[in-house]
N, C-alpha and C positions, 0 to 999 in steps of 0.2 A: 426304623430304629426301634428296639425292645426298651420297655418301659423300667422303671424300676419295681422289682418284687417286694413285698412289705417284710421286713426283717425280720417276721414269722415265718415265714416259707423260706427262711437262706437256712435253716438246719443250724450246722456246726458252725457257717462263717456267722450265721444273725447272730449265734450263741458270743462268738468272739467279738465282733461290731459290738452288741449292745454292754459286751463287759466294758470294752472299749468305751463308749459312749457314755455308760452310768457309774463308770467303776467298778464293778463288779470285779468275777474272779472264772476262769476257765479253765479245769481240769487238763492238765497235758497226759495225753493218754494216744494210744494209734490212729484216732479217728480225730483228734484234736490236732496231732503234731504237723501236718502237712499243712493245715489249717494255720497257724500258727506263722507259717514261713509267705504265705502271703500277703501281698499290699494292696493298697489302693489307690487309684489316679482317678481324680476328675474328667468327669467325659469333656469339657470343656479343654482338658491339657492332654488328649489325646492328638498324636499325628493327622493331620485330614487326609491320608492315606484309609486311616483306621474309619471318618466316615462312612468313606465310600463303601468300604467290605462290612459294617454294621447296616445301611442300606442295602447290600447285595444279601446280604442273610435274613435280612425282615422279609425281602421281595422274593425268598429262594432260589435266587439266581438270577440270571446266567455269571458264573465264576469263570475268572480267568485260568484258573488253572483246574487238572481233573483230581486232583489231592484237597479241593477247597470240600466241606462237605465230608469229608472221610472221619472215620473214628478214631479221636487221640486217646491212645493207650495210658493215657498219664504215668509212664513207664519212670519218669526223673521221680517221682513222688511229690512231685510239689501242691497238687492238688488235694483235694479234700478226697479219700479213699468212695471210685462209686464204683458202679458195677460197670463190666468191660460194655461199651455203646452207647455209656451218659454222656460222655463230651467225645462234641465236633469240633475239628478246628479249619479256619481258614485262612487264606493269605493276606497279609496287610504289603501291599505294595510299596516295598522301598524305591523313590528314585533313581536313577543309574544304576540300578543293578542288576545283571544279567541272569541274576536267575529269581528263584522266590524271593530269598532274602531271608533274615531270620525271625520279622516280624510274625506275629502272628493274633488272631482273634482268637479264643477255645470257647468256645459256649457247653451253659449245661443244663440239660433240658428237665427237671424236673423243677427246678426252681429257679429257670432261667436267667441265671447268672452269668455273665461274660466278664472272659478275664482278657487282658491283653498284656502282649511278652513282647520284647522287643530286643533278645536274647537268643530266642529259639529254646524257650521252655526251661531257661537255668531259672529265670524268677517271674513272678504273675502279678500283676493287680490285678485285682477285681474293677471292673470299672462302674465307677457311682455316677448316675445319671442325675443326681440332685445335684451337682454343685457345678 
């Protein structure tokens, strides 16, 4: 399991959290807006699907699928704008279902942050390891 980053290293999202958290105020501008559009879920209210594939990414595999690992384009915008090979995404195994499914983990490796979808990338939380 990745730890939580101290909200100095989240960039644009610490900048939004800590308005968030003190009141503060956050410029909407192109590096803010995609920021802006996402959320946050307690790791405690994540799927235990979502365990197992945040254990498979600490441990770097073995993944169930050959897509687990690959580079998300963050092609919907919903991400905070990084450079094309900052975020991996892998698969959170839905129950019953015959193929992936549309869960998903995206991690981002400079300030290791991990968002989870359960959409298939229409919306994100970030997921907070604190609570």
């Amino acid at each position: 399991m990745r730890f939580p980053p101290q909200l100095t290293r989240l960039g644009a999202a610490g900048a939004l959290l800590s308005a968030l958290l003190v009141g503060g105020t956050v410029t909407a501008g192109p590096a803010n807006a995609a920021v802006a559009s996402v959320g946050h879920i307690c790791y405690s209210d994540l799927p235990a699907e979502a365990y197992d594939t945040l254990d498979l990414i600490e441990q770097g595999g073995p993944f169930p699928f050959e897509q687990d690992g690959t580079v998300f384009q963050n092609r919907e915008g919903v991400l905070p704008q990084q450079q094309t090979g900052y975020y991996h995404e892998y698969t959170v195994i839905t129950p019953g279902s015959q193929t992936r499914g549309a869960r998903r983990i995206v991690t981002g490796e400079k300030y290791q942050e991990d968002y989870y979808t359960a959409d298939h990338y229409e919306t994100f939380d970030l997921i907070d390891f604190g609570c």
